[in-house]
TORPA-4810 file (N, C-alpha, C, O; in nm, 3 decimals):
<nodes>
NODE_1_-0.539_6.223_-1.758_-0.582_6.083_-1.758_-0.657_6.056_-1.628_-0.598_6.040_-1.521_X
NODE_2_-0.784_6.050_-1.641_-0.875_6.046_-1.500_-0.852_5.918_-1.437_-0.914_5.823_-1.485_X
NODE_3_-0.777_5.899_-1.343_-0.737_5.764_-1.245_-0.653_5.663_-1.333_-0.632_5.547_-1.296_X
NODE_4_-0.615_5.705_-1.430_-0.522_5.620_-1.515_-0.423_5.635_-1.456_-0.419_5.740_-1.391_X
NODE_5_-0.293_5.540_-1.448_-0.162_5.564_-1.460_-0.097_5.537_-1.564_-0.108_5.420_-1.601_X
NODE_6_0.002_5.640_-1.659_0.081_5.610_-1.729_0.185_5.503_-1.639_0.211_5.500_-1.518_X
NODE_7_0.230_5.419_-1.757_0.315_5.322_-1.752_0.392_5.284_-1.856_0.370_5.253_-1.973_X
NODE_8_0.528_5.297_-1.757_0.679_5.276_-1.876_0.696_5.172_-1.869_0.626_5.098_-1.799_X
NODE_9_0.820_5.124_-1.957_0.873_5.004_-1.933_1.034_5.010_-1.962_1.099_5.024_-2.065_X
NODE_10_1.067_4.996_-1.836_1.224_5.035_-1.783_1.297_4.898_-1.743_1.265_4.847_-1.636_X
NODE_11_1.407_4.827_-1.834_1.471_4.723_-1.771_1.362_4.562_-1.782_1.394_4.460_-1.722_X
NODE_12_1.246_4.573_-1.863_1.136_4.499_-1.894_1.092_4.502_-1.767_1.083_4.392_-1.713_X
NODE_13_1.067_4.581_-1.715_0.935_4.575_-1.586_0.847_4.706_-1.602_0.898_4.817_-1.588_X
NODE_14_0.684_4.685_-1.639_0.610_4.789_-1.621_0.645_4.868_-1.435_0.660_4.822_-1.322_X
NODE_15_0.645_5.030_-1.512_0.657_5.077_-1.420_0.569_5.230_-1.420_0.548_5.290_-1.526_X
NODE_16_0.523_5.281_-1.292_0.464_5.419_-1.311_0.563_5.518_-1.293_0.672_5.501_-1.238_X
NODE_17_0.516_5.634_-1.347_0.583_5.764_-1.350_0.631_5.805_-1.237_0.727_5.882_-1.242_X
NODE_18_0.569_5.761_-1.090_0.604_5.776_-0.976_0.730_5.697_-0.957_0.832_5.764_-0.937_X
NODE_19_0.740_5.581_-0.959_0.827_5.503_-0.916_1.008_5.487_-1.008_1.108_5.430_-0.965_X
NODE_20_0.985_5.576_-1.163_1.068_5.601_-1.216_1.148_5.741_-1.181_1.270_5.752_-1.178_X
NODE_21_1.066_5.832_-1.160_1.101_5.996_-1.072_1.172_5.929_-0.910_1.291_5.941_-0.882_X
NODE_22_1.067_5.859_-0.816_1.104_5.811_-0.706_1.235_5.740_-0.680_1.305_5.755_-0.579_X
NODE_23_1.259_5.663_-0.783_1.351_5.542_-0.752_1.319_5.420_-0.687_1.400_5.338_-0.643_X
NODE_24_1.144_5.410_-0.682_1.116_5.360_-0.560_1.102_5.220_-0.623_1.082_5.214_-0.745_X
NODE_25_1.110_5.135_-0.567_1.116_4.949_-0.578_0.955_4.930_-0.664_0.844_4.976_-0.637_X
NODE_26_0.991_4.863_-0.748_0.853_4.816_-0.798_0.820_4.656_-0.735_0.859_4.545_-0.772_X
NODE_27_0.733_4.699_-0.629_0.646_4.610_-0.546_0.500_4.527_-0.634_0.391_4.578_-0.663_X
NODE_28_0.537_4.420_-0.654_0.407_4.341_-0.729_0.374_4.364_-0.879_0.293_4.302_-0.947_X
NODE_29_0.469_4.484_-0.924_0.520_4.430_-1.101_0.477_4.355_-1.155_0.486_4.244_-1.102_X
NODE_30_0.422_4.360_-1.259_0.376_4.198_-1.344_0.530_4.232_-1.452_0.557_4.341_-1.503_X
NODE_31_0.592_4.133_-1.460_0.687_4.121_-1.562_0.672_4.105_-1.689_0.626_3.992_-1.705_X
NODE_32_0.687_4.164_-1.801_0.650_4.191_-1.978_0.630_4.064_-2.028_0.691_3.973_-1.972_X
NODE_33_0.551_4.036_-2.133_0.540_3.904_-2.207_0.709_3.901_-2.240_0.762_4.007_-2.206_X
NODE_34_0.784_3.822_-2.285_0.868_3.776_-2.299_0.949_3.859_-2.469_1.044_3.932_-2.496_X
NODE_35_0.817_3.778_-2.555_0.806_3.837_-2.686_0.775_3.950_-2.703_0.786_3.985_-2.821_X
NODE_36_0.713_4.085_-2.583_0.705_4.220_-2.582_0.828_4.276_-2.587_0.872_4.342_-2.681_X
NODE_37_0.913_4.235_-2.430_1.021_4.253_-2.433_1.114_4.270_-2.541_1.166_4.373_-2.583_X
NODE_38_1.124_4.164_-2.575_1.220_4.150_-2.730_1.180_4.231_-2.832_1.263_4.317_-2.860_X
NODE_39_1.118_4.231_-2.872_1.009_4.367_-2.939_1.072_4.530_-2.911_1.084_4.615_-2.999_X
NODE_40_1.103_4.546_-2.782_1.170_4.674_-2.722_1.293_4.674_-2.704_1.330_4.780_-2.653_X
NODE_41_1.386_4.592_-2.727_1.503_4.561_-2.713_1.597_4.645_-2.776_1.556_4.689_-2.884_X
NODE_42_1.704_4.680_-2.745_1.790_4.786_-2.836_1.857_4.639_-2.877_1.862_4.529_-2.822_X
NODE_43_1.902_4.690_-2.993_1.980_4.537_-3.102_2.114_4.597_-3.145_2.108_4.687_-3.229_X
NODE_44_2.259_4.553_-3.091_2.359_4.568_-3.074_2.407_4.451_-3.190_2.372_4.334_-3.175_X
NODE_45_2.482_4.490_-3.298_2.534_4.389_-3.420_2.664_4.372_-3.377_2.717_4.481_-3.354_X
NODE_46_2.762_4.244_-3.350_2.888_4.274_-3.288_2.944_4.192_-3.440_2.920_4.082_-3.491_X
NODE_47_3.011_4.282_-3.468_3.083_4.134_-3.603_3.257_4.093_-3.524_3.352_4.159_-3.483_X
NODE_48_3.236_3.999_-3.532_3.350_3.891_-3.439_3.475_3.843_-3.527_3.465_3.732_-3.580_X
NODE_49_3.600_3.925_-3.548_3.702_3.905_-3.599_3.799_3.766_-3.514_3.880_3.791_-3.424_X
NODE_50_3.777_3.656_-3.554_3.830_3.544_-3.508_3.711_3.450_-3.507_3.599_3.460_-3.557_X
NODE_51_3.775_3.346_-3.427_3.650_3.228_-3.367_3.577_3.247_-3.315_3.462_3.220_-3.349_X
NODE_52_3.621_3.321_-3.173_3.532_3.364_-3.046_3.578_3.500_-3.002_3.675_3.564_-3.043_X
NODE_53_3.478_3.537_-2.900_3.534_3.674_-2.810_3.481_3.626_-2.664_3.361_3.609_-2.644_X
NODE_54_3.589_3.604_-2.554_3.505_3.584_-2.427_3.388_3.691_-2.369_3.396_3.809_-2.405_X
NODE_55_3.313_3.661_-2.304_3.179_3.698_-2.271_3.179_3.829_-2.222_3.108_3.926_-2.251_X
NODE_56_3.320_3.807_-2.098_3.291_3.945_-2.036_3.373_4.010_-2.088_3.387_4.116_-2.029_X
NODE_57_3.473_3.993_-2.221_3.552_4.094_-2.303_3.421_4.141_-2.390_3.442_4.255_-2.431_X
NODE_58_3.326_4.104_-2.422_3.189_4.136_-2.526_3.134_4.259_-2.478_3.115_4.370_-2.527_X
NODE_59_3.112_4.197_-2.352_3.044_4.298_-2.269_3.088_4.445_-2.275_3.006_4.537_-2.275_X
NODE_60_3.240_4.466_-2.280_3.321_4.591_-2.244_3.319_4.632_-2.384_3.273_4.741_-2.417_X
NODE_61_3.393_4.506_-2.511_3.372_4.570_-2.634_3.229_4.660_-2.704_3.226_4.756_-2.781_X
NODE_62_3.136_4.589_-2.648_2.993_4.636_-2.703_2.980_4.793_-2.582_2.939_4.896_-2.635_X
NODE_63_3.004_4.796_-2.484_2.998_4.938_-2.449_2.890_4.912_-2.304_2.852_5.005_-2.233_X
NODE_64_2.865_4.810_-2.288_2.782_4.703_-2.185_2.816_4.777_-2.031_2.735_4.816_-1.947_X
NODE_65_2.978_4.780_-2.026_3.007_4.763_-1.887_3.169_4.830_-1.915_3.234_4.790_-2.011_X
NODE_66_3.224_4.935_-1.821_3.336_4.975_-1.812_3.473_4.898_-1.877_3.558_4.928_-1.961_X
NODE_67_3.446_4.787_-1.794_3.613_4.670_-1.795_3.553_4.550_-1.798_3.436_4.527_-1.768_X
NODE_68_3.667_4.444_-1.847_3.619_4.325_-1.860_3.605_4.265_-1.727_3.553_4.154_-1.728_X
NODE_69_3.653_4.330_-1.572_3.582_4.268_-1.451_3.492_4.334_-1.421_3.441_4.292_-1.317_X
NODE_70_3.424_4.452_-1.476_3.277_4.456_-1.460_3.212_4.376_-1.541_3.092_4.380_-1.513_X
NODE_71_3.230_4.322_-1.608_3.213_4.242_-1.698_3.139_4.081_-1.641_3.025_4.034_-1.642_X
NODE_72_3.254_4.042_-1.601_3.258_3.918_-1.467_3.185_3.908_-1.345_3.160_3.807_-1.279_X
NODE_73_3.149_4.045_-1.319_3.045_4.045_-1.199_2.939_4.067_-1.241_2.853_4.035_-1.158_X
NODE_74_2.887_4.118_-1.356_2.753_4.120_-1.414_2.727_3.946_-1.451_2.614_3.901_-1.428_X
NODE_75_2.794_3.886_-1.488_2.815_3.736_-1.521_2.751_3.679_-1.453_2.638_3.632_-1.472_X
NODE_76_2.848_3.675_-1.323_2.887_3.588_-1.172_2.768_3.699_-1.120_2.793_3.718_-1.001_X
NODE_77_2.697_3.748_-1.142_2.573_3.775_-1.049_2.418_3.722_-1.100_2.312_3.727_-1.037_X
NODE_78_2.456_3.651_-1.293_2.304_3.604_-1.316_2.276_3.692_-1.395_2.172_3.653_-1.447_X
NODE_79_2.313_3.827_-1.455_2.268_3.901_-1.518_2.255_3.899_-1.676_2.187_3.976_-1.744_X
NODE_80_2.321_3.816_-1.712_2.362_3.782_-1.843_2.305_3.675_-1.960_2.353_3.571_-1.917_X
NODE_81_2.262_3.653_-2.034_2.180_3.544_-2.063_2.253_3.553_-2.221_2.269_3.658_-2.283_X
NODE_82_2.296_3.408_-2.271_2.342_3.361_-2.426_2.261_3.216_-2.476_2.273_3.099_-2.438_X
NODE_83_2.173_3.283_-2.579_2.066_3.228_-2.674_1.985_3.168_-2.526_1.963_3.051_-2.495_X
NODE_84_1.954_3.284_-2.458_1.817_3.269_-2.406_1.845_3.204_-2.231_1.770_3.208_-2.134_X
NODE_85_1.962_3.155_-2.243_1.978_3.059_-2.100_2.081_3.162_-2.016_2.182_3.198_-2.077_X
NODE_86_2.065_3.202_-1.905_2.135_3.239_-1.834_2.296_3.173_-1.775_2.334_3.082_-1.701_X
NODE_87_2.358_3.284_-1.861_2.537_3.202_-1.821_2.600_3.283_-1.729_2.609_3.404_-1.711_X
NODE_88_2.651_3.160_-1.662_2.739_3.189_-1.558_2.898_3.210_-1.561_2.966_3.268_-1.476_X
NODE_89_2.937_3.157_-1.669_3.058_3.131_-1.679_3.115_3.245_-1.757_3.088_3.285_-1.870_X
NODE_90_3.216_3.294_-1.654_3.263_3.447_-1.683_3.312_3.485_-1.819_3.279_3.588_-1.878_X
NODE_91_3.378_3.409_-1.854_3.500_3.372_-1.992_3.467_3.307_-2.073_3.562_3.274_-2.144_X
NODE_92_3.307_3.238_-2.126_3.242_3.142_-2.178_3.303_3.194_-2.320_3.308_3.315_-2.343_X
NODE_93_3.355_3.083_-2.431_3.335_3.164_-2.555_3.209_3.170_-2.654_3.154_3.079_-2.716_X
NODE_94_3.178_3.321_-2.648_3.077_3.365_-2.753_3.148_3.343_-2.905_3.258_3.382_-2.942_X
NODE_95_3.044_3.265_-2.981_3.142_3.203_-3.142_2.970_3.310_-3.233_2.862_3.336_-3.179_X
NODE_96_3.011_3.337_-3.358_2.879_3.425_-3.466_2.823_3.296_-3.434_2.868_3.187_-3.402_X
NODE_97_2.714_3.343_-3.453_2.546_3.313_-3.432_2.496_3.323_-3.305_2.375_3.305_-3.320_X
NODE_98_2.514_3.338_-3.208_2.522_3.377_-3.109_2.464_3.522_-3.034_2.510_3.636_-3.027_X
NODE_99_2.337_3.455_-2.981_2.294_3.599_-2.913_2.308_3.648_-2.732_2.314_3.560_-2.646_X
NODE_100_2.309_3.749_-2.708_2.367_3.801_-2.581_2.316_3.860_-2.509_2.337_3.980_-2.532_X
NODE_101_2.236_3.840_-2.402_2.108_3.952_-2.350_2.162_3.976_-2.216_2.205_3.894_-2.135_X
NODE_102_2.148_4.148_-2.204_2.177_4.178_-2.090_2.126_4.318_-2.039_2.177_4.429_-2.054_X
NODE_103_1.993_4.273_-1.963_1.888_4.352_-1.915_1.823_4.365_-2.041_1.789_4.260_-2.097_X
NODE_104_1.789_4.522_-2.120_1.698_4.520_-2.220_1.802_4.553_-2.382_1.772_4.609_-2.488_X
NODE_105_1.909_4.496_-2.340_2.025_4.509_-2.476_2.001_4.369_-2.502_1.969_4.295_-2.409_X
NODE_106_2.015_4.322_-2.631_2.056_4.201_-2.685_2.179_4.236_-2.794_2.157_4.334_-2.865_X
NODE_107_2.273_4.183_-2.808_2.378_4.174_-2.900_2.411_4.033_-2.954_2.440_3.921_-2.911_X
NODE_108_2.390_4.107_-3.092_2.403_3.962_-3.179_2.521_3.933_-3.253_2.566_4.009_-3.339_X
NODE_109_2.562_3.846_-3.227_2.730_3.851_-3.264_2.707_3.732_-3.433_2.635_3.636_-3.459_X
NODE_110_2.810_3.806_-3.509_2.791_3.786_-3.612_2.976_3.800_-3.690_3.066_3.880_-3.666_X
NODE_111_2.969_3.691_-3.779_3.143_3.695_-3.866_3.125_3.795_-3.904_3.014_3.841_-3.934_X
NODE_112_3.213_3.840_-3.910_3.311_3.962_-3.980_3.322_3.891_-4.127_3.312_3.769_-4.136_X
NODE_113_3.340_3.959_-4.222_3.330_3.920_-4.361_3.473_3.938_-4.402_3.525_4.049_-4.387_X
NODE_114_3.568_3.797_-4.472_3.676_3.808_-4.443_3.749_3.933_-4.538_3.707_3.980_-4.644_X
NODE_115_3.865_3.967_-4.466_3.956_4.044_-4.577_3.981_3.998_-4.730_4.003_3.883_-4.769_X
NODE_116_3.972_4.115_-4.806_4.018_4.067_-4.949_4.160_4.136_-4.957_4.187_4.239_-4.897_X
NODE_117_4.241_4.072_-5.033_4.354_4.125_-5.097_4.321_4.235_-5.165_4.200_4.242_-5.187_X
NODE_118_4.390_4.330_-5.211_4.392_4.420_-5.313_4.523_4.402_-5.369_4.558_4.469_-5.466_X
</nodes>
């Protein structure tokens, strides 16, 4: 590629091949259209046995984060966003319909379809 740079997209920030090998800080980044992003998103289906599941128990159930206090510090640091708005609140309850973005995962939480008798 004559003076081209390939460019990934890691965590929704264009990035070059250098700086993904490097580790190195992406300095002056233009950040992804919004609707690109989402477009690239891995899509996590959570079906929700009850009313709710707290946020940072979601997190651990979906495979997100070790424990439900890694859970809480991904929270309590801003990292977390439900139907689009960034939540803060560690223990918030997530109820189906409900979507969950965190970095380039979204998980969409959805009822569980109830038990039948046999």
């Amino acid at each position: 590629m004559d003076g081209l740079t390939e460019v990934y997209f890691y965590a929704g920030v264009a990035q070059s091949v250098e700086q993904l090998i490097c580790n190195q800080p992406v300095g002056g980044s233009i950040p992804l259209a919004s609707s690109i992003i989402k477009d690239h998103m891995p899509n996590i289906e959570f079906k929700l046995r009850g009313e709710f599941v707290e946020l940072n128990q979601l997190l651990k159930l979906t495979g997100n984060c070790a424990s439900g206090g890694a859970g809480k510090m991904l929270v309590a640091a801003g990292g977390v966003s439900v139907d689009g708005k960034i939540e803060l609140r560690k223990t918030c309850k997530i109820r189906a319909g409900q979507v969950v973005s965190l970095g380039d995962v979204r998980i969409n939480v959805i009822a569980a379809e109830p038990a039948t008798d046999r």
